[in-house]
Wavefront OBJ file of the C-alpha trace (Angstrom):
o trace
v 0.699 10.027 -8.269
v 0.969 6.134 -8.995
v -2.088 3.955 -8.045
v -0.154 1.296 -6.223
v 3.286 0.600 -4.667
v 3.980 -2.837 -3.382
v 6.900 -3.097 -1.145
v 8.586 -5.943 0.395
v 9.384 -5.480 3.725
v 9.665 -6.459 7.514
v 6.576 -5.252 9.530
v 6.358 -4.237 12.962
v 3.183 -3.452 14.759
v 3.212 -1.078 17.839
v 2.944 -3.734 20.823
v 6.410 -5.137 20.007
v 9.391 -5.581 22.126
v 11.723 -6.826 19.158
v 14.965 -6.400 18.602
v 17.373 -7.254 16.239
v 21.157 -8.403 16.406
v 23.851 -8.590 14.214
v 26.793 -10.679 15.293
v 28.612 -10.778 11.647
v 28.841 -7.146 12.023
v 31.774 -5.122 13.660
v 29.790 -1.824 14.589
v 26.729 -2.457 15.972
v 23.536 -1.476 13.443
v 21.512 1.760 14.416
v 18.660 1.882 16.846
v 16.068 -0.223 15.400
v 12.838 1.723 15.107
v 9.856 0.436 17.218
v 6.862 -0.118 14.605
v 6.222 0.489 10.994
v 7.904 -1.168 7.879
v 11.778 -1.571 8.132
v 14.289 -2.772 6.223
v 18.082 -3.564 6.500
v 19.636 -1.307 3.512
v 19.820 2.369 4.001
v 19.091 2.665 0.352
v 16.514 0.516 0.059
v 14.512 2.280 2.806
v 15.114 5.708 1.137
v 14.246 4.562 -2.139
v 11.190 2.464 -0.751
v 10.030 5.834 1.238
v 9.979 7.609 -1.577
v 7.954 5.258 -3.931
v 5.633 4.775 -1.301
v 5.164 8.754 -0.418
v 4.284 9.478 -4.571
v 1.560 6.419 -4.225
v -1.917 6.346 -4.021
v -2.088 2.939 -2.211
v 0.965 0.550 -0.683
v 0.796 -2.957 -0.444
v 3.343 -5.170 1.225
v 4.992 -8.170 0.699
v 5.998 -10.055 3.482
v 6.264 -13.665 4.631
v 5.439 -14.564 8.289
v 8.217 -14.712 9.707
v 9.053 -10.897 8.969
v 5.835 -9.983 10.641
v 6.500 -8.188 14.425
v 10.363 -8.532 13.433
v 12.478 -5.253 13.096
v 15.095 -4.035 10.702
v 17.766 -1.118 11.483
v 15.862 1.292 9.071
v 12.774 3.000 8.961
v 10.718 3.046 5.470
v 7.465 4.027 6.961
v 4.692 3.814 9.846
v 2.033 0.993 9.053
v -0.845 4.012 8.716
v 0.500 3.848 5.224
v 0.134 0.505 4.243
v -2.957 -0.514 2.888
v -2.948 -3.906 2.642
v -0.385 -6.962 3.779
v 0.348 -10.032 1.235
v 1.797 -12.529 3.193
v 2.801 -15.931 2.728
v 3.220 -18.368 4.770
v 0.901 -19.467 8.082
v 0.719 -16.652 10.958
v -0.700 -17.317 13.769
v -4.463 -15.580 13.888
v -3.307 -13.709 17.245
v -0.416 -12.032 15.387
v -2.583 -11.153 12.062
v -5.633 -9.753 14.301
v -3.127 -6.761 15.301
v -2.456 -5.707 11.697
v -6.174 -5.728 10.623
v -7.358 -4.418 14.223
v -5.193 -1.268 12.781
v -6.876 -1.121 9.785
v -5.016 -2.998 7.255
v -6.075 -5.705 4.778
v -4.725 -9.011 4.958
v -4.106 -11.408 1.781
v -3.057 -14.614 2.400
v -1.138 -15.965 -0.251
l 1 2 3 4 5 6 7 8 9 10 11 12 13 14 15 16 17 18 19 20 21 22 23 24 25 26 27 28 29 30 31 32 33 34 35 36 37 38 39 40 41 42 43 44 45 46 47 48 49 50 51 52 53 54 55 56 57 58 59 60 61 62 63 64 65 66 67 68 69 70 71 72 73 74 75 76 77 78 79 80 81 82 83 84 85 86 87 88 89 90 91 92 93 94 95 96 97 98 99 100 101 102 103 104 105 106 107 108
């Protein structure tokens, strides 16, 4: 098992009423999931999963303005993120969900 995977990715928490749309496309994208970490590339999100299911810890990457944004797939619930690197300035209301569930914030 590794010690640490660090992905970057959008995050969702569970109170959000997001959605996404994607006008440059001609089918529309799959049924966004509700919460957890999501990205746009099928691949990416299956590869992602996978790192993230063989670590010990994950740690994501993310600037504010991916927080409470979602992407059409899934790579995994935020109960298995560890920690949250973000960059940027979020609002303290936003960031007080994320660490009310458990998860360590790093402001970069």
């Amino acid at each position: 098992m590794s010690p640490v995977c660090i992905i970057a990715s959008a995050c969702v928490n569970d109170n959000s009423k997001t959605s996404i749309s994607s006008p440059s496309c001609s089918k529309p994208p799959p049924e966004p999931t509700r919460y957890g970490l999501t990205t746009g590339d099928l691949e990416e999100a299956t590869m992602k999963r996978a790192i993230s299911q063989q670590a010990a810890e994950t740690i994501v990457l993310a600037s504010s303005e991916k927080l409470d944004k979602v992407s059409p797939y899934k790579i995994g619930s935020l109960s298995s993120v560890s920690a949250l690197i973000l960059s940027g300035a979020s609002a303290d209301s936003l960031l007080a969900s994320y660490e009310n569930f458990g998860i360590t914030l790093i402001r970069a």
